[in-house]
C-alpha positions as CSV (number, residue, x, y, z in Angstrom):
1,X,47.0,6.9,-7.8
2,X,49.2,4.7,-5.7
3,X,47.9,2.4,-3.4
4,X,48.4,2.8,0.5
5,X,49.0,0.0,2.2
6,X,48.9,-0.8,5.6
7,X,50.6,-4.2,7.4
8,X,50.9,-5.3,3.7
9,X,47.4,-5.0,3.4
10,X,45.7,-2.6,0.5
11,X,43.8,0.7,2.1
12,X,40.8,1.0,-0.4
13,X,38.7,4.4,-0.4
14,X,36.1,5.1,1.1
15,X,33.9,8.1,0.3
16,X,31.9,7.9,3.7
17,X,32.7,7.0,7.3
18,X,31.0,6.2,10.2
19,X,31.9,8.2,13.6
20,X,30.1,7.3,16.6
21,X,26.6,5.8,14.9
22,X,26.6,9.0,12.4
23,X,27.4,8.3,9.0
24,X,29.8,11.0,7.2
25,X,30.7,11.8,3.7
26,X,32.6,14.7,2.5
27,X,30.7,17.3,1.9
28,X,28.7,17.1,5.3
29,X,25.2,16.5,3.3
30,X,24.1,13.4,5.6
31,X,22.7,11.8,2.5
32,X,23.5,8.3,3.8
33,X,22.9,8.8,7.0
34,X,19.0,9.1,6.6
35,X,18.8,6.4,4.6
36,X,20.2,3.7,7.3
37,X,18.0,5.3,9.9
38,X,14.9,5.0,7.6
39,X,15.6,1.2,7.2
40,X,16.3,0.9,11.3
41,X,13.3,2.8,11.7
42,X,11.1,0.4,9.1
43,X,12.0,-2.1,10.9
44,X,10.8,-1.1,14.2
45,X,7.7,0.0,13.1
46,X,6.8,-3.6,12.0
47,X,7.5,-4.4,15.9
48,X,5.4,-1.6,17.0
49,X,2.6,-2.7,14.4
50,X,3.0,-6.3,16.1
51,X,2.3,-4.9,19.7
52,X,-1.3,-3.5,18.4
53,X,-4.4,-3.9,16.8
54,X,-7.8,-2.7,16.3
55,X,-9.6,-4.6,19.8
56,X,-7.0,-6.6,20.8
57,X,-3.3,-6.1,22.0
58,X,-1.2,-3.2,23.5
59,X,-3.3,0.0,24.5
60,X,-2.9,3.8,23.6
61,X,0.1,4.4,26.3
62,X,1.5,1.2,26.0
63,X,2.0,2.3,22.5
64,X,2.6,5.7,22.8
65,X,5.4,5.0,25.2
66,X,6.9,2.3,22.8
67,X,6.9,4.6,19.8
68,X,8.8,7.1,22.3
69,X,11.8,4.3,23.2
70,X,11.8,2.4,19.4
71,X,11.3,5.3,17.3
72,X,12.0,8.3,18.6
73,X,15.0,7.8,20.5
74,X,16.6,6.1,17.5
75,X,15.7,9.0,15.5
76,X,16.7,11.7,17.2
77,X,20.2,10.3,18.0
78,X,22.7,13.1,17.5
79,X,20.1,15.3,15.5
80,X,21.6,18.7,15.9
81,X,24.2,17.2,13.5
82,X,22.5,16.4,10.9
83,X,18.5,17.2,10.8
84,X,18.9,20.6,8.9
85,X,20.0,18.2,6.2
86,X,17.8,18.3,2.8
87,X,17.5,14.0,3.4
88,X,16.1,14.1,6.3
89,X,12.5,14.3,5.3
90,X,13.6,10.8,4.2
91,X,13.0,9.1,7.9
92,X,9.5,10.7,8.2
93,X,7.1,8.7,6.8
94,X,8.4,5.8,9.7
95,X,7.4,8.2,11.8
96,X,4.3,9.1,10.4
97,X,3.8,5.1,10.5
98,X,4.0,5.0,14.0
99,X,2.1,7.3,14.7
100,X,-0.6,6.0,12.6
101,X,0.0,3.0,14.7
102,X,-0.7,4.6,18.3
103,X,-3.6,6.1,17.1
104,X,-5.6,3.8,15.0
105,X,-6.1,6.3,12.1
106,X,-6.2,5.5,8.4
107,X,-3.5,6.5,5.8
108,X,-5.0,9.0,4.3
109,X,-5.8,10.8,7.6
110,X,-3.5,14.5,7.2
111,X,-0.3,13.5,8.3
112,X,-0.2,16.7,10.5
113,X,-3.0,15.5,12.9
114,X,-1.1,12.8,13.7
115,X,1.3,13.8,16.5
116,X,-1.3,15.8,17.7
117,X,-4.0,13.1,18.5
118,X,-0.7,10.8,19.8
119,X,0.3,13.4,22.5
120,X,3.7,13.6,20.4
121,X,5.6,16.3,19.1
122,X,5.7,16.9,15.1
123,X,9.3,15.0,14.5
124,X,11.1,18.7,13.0
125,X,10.5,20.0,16.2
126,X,11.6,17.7,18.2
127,X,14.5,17.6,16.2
128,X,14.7,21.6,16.5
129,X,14.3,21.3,19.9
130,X,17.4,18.8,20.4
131,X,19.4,21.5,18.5
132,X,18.1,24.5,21.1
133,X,18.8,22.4,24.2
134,X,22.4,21.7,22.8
135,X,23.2,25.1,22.5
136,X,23.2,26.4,26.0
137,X,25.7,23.8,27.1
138,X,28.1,24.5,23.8
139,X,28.1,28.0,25.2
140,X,29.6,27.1,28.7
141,X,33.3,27.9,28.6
142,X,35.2,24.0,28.3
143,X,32.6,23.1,26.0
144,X,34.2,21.7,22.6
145,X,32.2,24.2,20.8
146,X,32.3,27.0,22.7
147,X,34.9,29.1,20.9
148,X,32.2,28.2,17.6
149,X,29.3,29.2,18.9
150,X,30.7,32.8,20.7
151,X,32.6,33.9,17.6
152,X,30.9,36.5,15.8
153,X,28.4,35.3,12.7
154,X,30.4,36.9,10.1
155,X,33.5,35.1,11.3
156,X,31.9,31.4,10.3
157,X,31.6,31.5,6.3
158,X,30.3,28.8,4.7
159,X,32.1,27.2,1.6
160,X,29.4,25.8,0.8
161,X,26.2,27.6,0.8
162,X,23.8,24.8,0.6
163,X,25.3,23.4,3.9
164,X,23.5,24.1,6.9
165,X,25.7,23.3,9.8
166,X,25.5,23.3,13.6
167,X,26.5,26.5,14.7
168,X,24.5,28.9,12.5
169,X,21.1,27.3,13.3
170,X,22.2,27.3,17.5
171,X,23.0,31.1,16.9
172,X,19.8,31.8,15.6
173,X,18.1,30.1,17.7
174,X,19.6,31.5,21.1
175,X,19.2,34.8,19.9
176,X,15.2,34.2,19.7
177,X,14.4,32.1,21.8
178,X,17.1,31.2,24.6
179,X,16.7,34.8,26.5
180,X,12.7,34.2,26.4
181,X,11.8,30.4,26.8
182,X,13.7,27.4,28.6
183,X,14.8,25.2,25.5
184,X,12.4,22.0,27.5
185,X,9.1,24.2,26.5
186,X,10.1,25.7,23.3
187,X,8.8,22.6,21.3
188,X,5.7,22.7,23.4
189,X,5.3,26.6,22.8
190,X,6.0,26.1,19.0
191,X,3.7,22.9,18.6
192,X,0.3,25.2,20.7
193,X,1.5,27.9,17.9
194,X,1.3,26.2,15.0
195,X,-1.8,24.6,15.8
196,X,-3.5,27.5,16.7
197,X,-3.1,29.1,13.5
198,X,-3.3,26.2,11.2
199,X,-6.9,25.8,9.5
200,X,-9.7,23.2,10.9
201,X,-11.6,21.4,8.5
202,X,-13.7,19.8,10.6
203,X,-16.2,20.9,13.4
204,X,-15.1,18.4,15.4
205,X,-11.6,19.3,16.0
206,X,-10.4,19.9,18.6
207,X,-7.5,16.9,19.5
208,X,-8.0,14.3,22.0
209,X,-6.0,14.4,25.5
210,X,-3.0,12.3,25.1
211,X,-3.3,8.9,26.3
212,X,-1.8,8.5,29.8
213,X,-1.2,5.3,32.4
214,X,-4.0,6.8,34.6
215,X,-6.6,8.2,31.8
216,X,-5.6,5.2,29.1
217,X,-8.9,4.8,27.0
218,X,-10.3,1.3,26.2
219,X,-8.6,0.4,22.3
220,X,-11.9,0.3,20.1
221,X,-13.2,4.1,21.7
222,X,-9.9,5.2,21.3
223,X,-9.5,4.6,18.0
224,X,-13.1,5.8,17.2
225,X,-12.7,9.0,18.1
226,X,-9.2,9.3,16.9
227,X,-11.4,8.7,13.6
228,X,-14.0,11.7,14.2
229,X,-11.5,14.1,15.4
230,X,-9.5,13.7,11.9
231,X,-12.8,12.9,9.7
232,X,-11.3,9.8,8.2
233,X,-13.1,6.6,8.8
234,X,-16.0,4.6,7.5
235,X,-18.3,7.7,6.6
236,X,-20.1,7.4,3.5
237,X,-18.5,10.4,2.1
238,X,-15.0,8.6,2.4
239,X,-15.7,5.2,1.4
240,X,-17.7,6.5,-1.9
241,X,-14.2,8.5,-2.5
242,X,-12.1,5.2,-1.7
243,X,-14.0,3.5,-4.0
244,X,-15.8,1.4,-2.0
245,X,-19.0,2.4,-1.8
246,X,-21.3,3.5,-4.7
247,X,-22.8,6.6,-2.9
248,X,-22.1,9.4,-0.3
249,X,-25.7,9.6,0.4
250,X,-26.4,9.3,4.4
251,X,-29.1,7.1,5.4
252,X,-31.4,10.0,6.5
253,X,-31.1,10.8,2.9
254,X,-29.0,13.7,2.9
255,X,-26.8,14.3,0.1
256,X,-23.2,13.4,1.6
257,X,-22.2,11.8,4.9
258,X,-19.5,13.7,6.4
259,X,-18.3,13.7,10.2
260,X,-19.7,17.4,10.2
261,X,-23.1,16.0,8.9
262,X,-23.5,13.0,11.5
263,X,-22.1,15.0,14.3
264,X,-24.3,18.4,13.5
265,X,-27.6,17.4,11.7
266,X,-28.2,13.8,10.7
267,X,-31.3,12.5,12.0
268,X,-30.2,8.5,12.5
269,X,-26.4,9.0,13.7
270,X,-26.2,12.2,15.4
271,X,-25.2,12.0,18.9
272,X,-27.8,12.3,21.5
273,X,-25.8,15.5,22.9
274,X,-24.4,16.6,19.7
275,X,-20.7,18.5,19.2
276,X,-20.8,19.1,23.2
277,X,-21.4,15.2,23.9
278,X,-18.8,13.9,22.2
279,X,-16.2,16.7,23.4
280,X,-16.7,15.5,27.2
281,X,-17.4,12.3,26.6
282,X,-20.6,11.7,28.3
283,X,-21.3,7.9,29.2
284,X,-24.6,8.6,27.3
285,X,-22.5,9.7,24.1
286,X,-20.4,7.3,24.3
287,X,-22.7,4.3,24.7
């Protein structure tokens, strides 16, 4: 191969390419691309974790509304482009950090209660979501991918099949959803969807309202009943499966502490008001 040179300077190549803050390779599977976001991202979760703790520092919105401007904008930078690629699950577990962060719950709290209990959309569909509200404006006659987008489906083939670009997944979408729901509420309708249907372990839960400036929650409750509404925390049922206690047994001596236990039947920890108490928060519950 002869080299190309340039003001007498050697051209070396380069298998990938960065246009406008997305890196490219070339066959278009965003395998890079992920990667470098997952280290940004990394990196601002150790700020975020910096800004709170368990009774001290920032509070729930503080938090909620830093994850929002560190994490979320960052990550959801030209999505349409590139978030139906097979890497992008890479960046997630940041996420999932942050979120663990806002909330105060323990690792191995389900990581799909998480954006639930932070007022925050699951990232896919946020990233879903970017894609739908894109599409409406590519179909506007001017728009750079307008003659795409209004071409018939047959007419854009894919060489390769394992590629899953743009202007298939906007197609798809319009046609179910754009005629029915403004794109700003589809991720909301979605979200309510999927957690209706998905399966409750626990009997107690139902999520907490999302923290906001005028309903933000003192740190310590917060992250208590973050704790009860996922049934992860310092029950004895956890800690003996953590390894850090020597028995589930409660203290009323029934056979394993679990949230449902305390919260339903046990004698010593059950709340004065029971299920109902805790959902409403009465000052006596909570005290």
């Amino acid at each position: 191969m002869n080299n190309v040179k340039c003001n007498n300077e050697t051209l070396f190549f380069c298998s990938e390419a960065k246009y406008l803050g997305v890196t490219l390779d070339r066959s278009l599977r965003y395998r890079q691309h992920p990667e470098s976001l997952r280290k940004k991202l990394t990196s601002r979760v150790a700020l975020l974790r910096r800004l709170a703790g368990f009774g001290w520092g920032a509070g729930a919105t503080t938090l909620r509304i830093a994850t929002l401007a560190l994490l979320h904008s960052t990550a959801e930078y030209c999505a349409p482009v590139w978030c139906r690629s097979a890497h992008t699950r890479h960046i997630d577990p940041a996420i999932n950090d942050a979120l663990r962060i806002v909330t105060g719950c323990l690792r191995p709290t389900p990581a799909n209660n998480l954006p639930t209990l932070a007022g925050i959309q699951p990232a896919e569909l946020r990233r879903n979501g970017a894609t739908l509200s894109l599409a409406p404006r590519a179909m506007e006659r001017g728009h750079l991918l307008h003659s795409a987008l209004t071409r018939p489906s047959s007419a854009n083939a894919r060489r390769l099949k394992s590629r899953h670009p743009f202007v298939p997944a906007a197609q798809h979408l319009i046609s179910l959803y754009a005629s029915n729901i403004r794109a700003a509420l589809w991720a909301d309708h979605q979200w309510n969807a999927e957690w209706t249907d998905s399966p409750q372990d626990s009997a107690f839960s139902s999520p907490t309202p999302a923290p906001t400036p005028r309903n933000d929650p003192p740190k310590k409750r917060w992250i208590w009943f973050n704790r009860l509404h996922t049934s992860v925390g310092r029950f004895r049922s956890c800690l003996y499966k953590w390894g850090m206690s020597s028995s589930a047994v409660c203290e009323c001596g029934a056979e394993k502490q679990t949230i449902d236990h305390v919260v339903l039947q046990c004698s010593i920890h059950r709340p004065p008001h029971g299920l109902h108490g805790l959902t409403v928060l009465e000052d006596e519950t909570i005290e």
